[in-house]
matplotlib code that plots the C-alpha trace (Angstrom):
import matplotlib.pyplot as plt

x = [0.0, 2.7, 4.8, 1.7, 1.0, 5.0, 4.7, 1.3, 2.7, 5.6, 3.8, 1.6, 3.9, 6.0, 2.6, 1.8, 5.4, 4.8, 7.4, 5.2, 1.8, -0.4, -0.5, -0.9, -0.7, -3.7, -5.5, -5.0, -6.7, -4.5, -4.1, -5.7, -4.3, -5.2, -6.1, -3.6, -4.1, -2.9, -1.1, -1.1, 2.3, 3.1, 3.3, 7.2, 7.2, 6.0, 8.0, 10.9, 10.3, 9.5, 12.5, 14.4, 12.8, 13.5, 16.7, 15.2, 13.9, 10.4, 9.9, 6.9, 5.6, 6.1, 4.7, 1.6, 1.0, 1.7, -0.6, -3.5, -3.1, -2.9, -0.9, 2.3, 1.2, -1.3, 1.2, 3.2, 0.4, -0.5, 0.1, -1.1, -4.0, -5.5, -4.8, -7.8, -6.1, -9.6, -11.7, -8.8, -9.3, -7.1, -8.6, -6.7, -8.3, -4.9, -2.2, 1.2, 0.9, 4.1, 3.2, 3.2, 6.3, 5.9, 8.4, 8.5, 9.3, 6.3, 8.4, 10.3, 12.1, 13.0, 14.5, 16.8, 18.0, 21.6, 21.4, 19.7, 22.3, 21.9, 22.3, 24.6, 23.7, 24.5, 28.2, 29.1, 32.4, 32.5, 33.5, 34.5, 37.6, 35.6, 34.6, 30.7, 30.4, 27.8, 29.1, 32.4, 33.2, 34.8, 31.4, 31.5, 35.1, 36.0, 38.2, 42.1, 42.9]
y = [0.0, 2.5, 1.5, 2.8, 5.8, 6.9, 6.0, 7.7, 10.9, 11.2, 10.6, 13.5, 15.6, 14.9, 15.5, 18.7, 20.0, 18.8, 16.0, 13.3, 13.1, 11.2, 9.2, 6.1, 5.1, 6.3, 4.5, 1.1, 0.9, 0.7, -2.2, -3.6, -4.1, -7.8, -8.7, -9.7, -11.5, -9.3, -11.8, -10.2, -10.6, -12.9, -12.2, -13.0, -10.6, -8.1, -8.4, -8.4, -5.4, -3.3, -4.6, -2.7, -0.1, 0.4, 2.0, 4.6, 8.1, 7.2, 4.2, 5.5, 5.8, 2.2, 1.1, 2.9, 1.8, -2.0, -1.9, 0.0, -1.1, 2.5, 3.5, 4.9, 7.9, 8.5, 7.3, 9.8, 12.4, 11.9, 14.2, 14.5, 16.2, 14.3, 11.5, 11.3, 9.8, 10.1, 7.8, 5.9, 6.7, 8.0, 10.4, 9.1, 12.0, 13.3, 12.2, 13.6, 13.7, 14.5, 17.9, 17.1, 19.3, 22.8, 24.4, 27.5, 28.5, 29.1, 26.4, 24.2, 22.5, 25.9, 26.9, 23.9, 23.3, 24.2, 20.5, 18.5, 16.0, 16.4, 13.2, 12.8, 12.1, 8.3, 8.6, 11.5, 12.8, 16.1, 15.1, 11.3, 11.5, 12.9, 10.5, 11.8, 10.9, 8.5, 7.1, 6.1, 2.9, 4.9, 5.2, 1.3, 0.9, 1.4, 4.3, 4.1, 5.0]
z = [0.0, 0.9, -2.3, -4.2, -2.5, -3.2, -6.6, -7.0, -4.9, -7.1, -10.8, -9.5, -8.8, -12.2, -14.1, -12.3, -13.5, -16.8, -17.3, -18.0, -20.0, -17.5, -13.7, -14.7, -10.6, -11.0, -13.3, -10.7, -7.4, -4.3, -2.7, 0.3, 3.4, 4.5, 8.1, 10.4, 13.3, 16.3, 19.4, 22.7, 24.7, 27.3, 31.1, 30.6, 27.5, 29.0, 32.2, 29.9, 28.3, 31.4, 33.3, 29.9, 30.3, 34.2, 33.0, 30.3, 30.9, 29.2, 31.6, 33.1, 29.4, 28.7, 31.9, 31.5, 27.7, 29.0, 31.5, 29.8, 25.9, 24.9, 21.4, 21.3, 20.2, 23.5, 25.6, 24.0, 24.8, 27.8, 30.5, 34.3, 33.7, 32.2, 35.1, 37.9, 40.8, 43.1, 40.4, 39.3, 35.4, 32.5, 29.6, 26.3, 24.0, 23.1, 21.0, 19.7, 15.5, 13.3, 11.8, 8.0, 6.6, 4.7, 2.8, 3.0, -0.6, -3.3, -5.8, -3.8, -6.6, -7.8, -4.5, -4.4, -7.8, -7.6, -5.3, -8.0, -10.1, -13.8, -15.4, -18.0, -21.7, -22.4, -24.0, -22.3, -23.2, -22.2, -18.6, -18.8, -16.8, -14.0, -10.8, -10.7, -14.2, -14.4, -17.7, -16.4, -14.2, -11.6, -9.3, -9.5, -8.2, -4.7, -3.6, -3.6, -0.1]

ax = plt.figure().add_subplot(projection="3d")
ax.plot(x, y, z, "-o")
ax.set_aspect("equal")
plt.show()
């Protein structure tokens, strides 16, 4: 599924710019993910991973997330408030999320094209006796200390 969403993400973006004529991810249905069959750990596999994590500084995060069954990500988020020691409960309504990544330029290909590598032309012999040089054997070898 994630192989297909790359590939799909990527002919997008290539179309949008022009380079190619069409998605053709898109003309084929992403896969679906199959059911898998989730085992629960083991009193001993459990003890084993909390007796690891005696000696880590998110201990009390693993603890917690053993004992409940609570994702990493609420683990992550959860903080004291949201702990009622009276009633005995725990809220889980938060979670930490990666913020998705914005750059902060209008055309970000634009603003980083002095780092993309221009191929060269098959044959190249403009630059052959250079190292980069695609069309040379010297990326193949390994270098002479």
């Amino acid at each position: 599924m994630q192989i297909h969403r790359i590939v799909s993400r990527g002919l997008k973006i290539a179309w949008k710019r022009g380079k190619i004529a069409s998605n053709v991810a898109s003309l084929v249905d992403a896969p679906i993910g199959g059911l898998t069959d989730i085992e629960p750990l083991t009193r001993d596999e459990a003890r084993r991973i909390l007796s690891a994590a005696v000696s880590r500084r998110n201990c009390a995060r693993w603890s917690v997330a053993l004992a409940v069954g609570i994702r990493q990500s609420e683990a992550i988020g959860l903080r004291w408030q949201y702990v009622d020691l009276d009633t005995g409960t725990i809220e889980f309504g938060w979670q930490l999320k990666r913020a998705r990544y914005r750059h902060g330029c209008a055309d970000p290909a634009a603003c980083t094209v002095g780092r993309h590598r221009i191929p060269c032309r098959p044959g190249c012999a403009t630059h052959r006796h250079r190292d980069d040089c695609p069309t040379t054997v010297h990326q193949a070898r390994a270098p002479v200390p």
